[in-house]
Every structure is written in C-alpha cells, then in structure tokens.
PAKOL-659190 format. One record per residue (C-alpha): residue number from 1; residue in one letter; x, y, z. Coordinates in steps of 0.25 Angstrom, whole numbers, padded with zeros to 4 digits. Layout:
<nodes>
NODE   pos   code    east   north      up
NODE   NUM      A       X       Y       Z
...
</nodes>
This chain:
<nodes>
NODE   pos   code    east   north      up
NODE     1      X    0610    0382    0539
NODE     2      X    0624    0379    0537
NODE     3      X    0623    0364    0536
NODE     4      X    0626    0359    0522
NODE     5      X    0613    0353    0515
NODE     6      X    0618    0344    0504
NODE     7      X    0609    0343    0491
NODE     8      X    0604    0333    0486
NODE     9      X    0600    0330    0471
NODE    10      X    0596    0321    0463
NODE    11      X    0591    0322    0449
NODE    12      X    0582    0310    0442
NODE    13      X    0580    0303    0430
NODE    14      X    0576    0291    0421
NODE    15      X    0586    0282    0429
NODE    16      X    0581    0288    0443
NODE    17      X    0584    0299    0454
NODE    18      X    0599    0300    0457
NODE    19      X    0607    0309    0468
NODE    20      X    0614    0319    0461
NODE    21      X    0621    0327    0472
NODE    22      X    0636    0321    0471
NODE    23      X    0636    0324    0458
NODE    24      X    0633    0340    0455
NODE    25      X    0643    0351    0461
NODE    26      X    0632    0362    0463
NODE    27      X    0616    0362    0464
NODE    28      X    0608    0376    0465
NODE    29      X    0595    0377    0469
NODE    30      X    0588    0389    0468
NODE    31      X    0574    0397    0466
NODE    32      X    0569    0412    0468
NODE    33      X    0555    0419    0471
NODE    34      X    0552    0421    0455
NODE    35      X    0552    0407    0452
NODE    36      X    0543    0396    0456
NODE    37      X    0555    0387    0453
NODE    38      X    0567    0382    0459
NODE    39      X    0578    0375    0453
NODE    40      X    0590    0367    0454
NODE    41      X    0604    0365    0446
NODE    42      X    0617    0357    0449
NODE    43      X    0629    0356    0443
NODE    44      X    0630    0341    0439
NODE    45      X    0645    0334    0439
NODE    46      X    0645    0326    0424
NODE    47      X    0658    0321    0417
NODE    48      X    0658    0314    0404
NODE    49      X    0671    0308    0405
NODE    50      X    0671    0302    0419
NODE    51      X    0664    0290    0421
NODE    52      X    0665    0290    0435
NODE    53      X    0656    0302    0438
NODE    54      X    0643    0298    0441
NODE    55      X    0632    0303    0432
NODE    56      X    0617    0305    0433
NODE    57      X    0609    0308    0421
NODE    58      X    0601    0322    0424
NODE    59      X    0590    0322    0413
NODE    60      X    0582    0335    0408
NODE    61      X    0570    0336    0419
NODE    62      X    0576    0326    0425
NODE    63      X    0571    0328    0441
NODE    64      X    0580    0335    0450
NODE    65      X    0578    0335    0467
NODE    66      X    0588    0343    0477
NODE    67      X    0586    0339    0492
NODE    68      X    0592    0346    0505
NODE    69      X    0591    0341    0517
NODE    70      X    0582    0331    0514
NODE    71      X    0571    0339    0506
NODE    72      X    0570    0339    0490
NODE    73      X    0569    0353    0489
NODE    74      X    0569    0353    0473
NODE    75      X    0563    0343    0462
NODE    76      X    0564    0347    0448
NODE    77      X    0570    0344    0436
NODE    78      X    0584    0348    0426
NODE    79      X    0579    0359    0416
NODE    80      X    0592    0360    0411
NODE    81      X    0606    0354    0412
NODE    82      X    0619    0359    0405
NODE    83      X    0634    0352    0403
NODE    84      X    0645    0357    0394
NODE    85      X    0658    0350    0390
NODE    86      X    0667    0360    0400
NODE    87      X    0658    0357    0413
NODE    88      X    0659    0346    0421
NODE    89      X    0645    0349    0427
NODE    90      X    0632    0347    0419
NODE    91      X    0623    0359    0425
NODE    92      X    0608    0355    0427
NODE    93      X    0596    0366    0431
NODE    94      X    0583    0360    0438
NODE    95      X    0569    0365    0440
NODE    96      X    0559    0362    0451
NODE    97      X    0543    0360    0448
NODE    98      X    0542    0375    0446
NODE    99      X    0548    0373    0433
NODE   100      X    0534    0368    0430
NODE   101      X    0526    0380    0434
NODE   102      X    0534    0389    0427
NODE   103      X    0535    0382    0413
NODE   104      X    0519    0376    0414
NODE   105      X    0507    0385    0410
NODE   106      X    0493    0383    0413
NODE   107      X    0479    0393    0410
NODE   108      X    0471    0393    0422
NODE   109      X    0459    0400    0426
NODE   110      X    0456    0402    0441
NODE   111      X    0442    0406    0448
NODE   112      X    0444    0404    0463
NODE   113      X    0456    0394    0466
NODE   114      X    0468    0397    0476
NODE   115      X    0482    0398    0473
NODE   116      X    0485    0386    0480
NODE   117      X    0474    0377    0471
NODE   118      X    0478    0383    0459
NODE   119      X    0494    0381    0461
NODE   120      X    0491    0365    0464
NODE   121      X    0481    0364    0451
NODE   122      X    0492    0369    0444
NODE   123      X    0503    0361    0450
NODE   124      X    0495    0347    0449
NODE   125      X    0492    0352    0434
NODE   126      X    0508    0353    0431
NODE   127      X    0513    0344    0440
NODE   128      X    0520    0350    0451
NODE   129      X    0519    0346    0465
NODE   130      X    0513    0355    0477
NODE   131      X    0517    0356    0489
NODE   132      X    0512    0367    0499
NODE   133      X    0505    0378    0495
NODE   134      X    0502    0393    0502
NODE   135      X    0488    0397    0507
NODE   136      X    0481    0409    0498
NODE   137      X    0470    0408    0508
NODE   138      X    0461    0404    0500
NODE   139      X    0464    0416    0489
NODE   140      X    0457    0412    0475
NODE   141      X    0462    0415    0462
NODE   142      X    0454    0419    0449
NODE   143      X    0462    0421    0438
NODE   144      X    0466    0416    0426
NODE   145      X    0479    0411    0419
NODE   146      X    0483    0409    0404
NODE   147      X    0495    0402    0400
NODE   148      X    0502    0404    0413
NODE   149      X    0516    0397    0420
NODE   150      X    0509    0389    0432
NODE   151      X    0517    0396    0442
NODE   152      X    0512    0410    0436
NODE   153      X    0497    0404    0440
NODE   154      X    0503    0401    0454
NODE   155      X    0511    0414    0457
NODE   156      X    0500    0420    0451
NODE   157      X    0488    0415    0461
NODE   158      X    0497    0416    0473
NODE   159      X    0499    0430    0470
NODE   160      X    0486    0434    0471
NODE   161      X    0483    0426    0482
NODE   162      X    0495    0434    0489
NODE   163      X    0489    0448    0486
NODE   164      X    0477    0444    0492
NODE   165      X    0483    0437    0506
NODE   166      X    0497    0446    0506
NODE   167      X    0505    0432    0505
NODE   168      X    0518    0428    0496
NODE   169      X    0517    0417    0491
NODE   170      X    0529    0408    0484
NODE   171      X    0531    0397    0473
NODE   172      X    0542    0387    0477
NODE   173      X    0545    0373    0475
NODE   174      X    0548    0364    0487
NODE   175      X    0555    0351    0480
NODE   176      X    0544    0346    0471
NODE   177      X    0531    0354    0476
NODE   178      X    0528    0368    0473
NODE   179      X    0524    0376    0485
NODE   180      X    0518    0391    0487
NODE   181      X    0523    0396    0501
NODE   182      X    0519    0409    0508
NODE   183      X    0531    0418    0508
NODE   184      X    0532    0421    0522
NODE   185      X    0544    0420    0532
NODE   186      X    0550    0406    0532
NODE   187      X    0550    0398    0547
NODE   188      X    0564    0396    0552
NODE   189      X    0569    0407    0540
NODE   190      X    0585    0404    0536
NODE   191      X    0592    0414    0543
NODE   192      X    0603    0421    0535
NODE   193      X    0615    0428    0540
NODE   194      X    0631    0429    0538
NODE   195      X    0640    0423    0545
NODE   196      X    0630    0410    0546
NODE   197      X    0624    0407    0532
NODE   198      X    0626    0422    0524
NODE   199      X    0637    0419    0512
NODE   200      X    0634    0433    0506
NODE   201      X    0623    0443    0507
NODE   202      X    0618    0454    0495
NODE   203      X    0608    0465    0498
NODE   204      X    0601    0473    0485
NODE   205      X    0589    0481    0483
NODE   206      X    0582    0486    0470
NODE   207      X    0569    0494    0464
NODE   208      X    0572    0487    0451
NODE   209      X    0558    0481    0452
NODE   210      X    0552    0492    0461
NODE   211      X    0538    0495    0460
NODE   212      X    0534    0508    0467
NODE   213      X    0519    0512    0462
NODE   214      X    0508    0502    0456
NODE   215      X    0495    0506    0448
NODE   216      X    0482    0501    0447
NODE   217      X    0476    0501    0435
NODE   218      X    0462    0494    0429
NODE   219      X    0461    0485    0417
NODE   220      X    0461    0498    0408
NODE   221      X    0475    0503    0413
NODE   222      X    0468    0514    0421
NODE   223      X    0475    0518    0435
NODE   224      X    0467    0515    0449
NODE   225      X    0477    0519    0459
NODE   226      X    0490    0515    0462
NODE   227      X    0500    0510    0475
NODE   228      X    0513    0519    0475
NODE   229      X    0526    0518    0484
NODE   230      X    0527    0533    0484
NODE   231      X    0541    0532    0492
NODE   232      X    0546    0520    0483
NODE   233      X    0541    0530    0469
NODE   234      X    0548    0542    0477
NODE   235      X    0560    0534    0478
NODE   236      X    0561    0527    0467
NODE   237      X    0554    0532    0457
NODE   238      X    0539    0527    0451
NODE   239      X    0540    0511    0447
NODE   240      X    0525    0509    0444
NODE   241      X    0517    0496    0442
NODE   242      X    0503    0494    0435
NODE   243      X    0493    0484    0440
NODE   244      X    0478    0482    0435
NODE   245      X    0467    0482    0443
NODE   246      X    0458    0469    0442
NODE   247      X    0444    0467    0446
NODE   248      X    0449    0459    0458
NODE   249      X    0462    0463    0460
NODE   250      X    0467    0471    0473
NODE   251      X    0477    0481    0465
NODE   252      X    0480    0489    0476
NODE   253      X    0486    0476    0483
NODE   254      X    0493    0472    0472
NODE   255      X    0499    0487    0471
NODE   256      X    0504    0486    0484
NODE   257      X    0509    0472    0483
NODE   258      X    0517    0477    0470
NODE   259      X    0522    0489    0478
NODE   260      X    0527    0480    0489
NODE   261      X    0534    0470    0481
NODE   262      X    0543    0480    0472
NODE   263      X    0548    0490    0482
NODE   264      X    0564    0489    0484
NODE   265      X    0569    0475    0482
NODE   266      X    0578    0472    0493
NODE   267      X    0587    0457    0492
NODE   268      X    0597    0449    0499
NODE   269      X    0605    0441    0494
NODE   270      X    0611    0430    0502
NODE   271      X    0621    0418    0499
NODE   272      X    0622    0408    0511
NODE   273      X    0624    0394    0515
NODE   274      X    0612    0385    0510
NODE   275      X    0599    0381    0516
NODE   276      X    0587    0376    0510
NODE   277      X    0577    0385    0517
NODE   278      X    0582    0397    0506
NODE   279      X    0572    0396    0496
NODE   280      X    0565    0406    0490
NODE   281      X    0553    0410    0497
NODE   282      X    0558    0406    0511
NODE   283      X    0564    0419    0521
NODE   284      X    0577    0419    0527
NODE   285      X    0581    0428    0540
NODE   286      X    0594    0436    0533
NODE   287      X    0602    0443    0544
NODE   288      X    0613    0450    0535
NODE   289      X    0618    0464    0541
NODE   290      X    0627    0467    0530
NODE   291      X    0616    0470    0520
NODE   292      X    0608    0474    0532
NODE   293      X    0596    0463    0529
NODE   294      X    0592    0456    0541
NODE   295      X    0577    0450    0542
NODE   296      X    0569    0440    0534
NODE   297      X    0569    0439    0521
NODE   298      X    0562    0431    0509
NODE   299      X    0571    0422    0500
NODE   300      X    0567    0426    0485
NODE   301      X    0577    0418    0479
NODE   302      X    0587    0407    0482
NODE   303      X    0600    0398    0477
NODE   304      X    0606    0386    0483
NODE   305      X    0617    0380    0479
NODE   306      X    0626    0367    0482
NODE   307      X    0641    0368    0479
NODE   308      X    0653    0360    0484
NODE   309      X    0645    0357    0498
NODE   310      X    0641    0371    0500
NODE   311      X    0626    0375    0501
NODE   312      X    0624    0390    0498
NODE   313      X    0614    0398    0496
NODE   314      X    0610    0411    0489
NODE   315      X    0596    0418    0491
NODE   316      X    0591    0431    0488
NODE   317      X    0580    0439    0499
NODE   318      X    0570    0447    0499
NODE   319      X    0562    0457    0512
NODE   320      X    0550    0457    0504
NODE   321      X    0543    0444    0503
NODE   322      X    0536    0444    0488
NODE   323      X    0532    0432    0479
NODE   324      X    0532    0430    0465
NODE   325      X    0518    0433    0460
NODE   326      X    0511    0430    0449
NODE   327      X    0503    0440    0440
NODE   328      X    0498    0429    0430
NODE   329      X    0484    0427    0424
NODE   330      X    0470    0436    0425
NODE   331      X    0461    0438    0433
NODE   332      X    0446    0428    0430
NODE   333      X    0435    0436    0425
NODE   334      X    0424    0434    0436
</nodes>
C-alpha cells in the first residue's frame, strides 16, 4: 500500500481530450454513504501574464476522467470553476453520473418489477450507464412515485427489497457505470494500522440521532404496539419513532431494523497513505490499540487527495454495516 499511484486527469473539450496532470498542484477525490455521487476537484495552475505556461481550456460541463493505476475510476463533468486576481490557481469542482440521478425526476408507477429492472429502466431513460447490479432475489416492488429525484426511486426499491432479504445494499459509481453492490465484507480488505499506513486516528461516539422505542400506528394514527430498547430508554432517556402500519408492510421488522440502525453511533476516523480500494462502501481491517478499535469495519465515507507527490487519504468507519434507504413513494392500491 505504500507505493505512490500517480493520478491521471484529463479534462475534454471542443478541441479534444488533453492530459492535465502536469498542470494542477492538487486533486480530491471524494464521496460518502449519503450520496449517490462522487466527485472530483483540482487546483489548476493559470497565469495571465506568462506566455510560457501551458494552458487548456476547461469549459462548464466540460468531461473530466481521473485514472489510477490504469483504471478510470471517475467520468463526470466541471459544475463549477472559480479564479480571482490574487491566485495563481483557477479552482474547478467535478461531478460524476450521479449528478443526473440526483437532479432528474420521473412519476413512476410499479406493480411487480424488481429493484434491478427498475434501476436499469431508469438509467436508459436518463442516460446513465450501468454496470453491475446486486440480486434482490427476485423481490418485486409495488409502489408508486410522483415527482421523485431518480435515485430516491432506486434507494427507495432496494430498501424494501433489504427488509425483506436482511441485505445492505449501496449506490456507487465505478468510473462511468452506476453499480448497486451488496455491503458485505470486502475480499483482500485494506488492512490499517500505524506504523505501516496510519497518519492519525480519532475515535467518537454519539446518541445524537439515537432512536431507542418505535410505534406502530395504522392509517388513523391509532397505536398497535411497539419495539422498545428498555436498556437504551433506561439509559438514555425515551427517543421515540412513529411508523404506520400498511396493508402489506412488515412493521415490526422495520421497528426492529429502526432500533438496530440508531443505537450508539460509534466512528473512526482514520488519515493514511492512499489506496484506491478505500471507497465508501468497501471494509477495511483497522488494527489501532490506541483507540482500542481493532476488527472490520465499513467505510462510510472517503477523501483522497494528490499533493506535491504525496497520496493521502482520509476515511471515516463505521462497526455497523447500514445503507442509505429510501422512504419515497406509496404503496399501489391492489
């Protein structure tokens, strides 16, 4: 993990596709678990007194790849660029595919097709690549959407599908192609520790967004029942939720998965040298006794950076293995 990966990007327009790399101090690279996008920005070297230094035009959604090692691992396009008079740097910012997902709406109305038909319906309709997507096992959504971003329709379908099977299920780009990956442990996991690749280490926990009890209550507000951690409400104090009862809905699984998701938020954070492997939704192996967190943990976030030929990394961890899930739509009257 120690050897250096140079990046390399290259940013296109009217006149063609041009190598860029020489020419910026820094590049970022970056996404986290509550966004389907990831994005890129660099600080481009630009003079308007030297003649010399070379120059490349970098247009509004002008397209923008980074490689490592050989593999594009982003493909997007400048959203914003900035330059002032005292800087010797024009500043651009970059957004992959997901930018797409995020902005774009559809109304959609679902009787029986799976997460995975519905995702590459969706992408065909906006243009958007797909490259790999996880198995629901054949779960079928019936619901219906009005006005929605198309990544809400997404999260939303694989949500359900996941309180059905007990899967986590993650929305990533892999250079160009939109993927939906099973969280599960990673193969060959990035193994973390100081004195190898550990920089710094930070350990917190919080009950800000604690949520210890969950009612049930039908369509008239009535209470059913309910799914307590008596030790958490003992301890803490009572932090209640409310959820309806639908027709069709397994309420006391989606309690329990409400309880499980919103005890004590426990997270590393970890600076190290670079690898391209830590990206959100991958696992690492983090062995670091000062904190007293040694075992697997999932990668929730992630910031790689490029500066003066060093490669660093900043990622933040999590034990528990949770996705981003979608609550969007209704159910279809049958």
């Amino acid at each position: 993990m120690g050897n250096y990966i140079a990046p390399v990007l290259r940013v296109r327009n009217e006149q063609g596709e041009w190598d860029i790399s020489q020419m910026v101090q820094s590049i970022a690279w970056w996404g986290d678990i509550d966004t389907v996008c990831r994005m890129v920005s660099f600080e481009m070297i630009v003079s308007a007194t030297d003649p010399k230094l070379p120059y490349v035009y970098v247009p509004l959604s002008g397209g923008v790849s980074l490689t490592l090692d050989g593999k594009t691992v982003f493909v997007g396009n400048v959203i914003e660029k900035t330059k002032s008079t005292d800087s010797g740097t024009m500043s651009v910012d970059c957004c992959d595919k997901g930018r797409y997902l995020k902005a774009s709406q559809a109304t959609r109305k679902y009787s029986s097709e799976s997460p995975e038909t519905i995702t590459r319906q969706l992408c065909s309709t906006y243009g958007v690549g797909v490259k790999t997507l996880a198995s629901t096992g054949g779960f079928a959504v019936k619901r219906k959407f009005s006005a929605t971003p198309i990544y809400q329709i997404i999260d939303t379908a694989y949500t359900l599908a996941g309180r059905k099977n007990g899967k986590k299920y993650l929305l990533r780009f892999d250079g160009p192609d939109l993927e939906v990956v099973e969280r599960g442990v990673t193969p060959q996991s990035i193994i973390l520790k100081p004195g190898s690749n550990i920089t710094a280490a930070s350990y917190s926990e919080s009950v800000e967004s604690m949520v210890n009890r969950v009612l049930i209550v039908d369509e008239d507000g009535n209470q059913i029942s309910s799914v307590s951690d008596d030790a958490a409400v003992k301890k803490h104090g009572l932090l209640a939720h409310v959820i309806t009862q639908g027709e069709k809905d397994d309420a006391q699984a989606e309690a329990k998965e409400i309880l499980e998701d919103n005890g004590v938020e426990r997270r590393v954070t970890i600076d190290c040298l670079g690898h391209p492997k830590l990206i959100t939704g991958n696992t690492v192996y983090l062995h670091e006794p000062y904190t007293g967190q040694i075992g697997t943990f999932w990668i929730d976030s992630d910031k790689h950076k490029w500066s003066r030929g060093v490669y660093t990394c900043q990622v933040t961890l999590n034990r528990k293995n949770t996705m981003r899930e979608g609550e969007s739509g209704s159910e279809v009257d049958e």
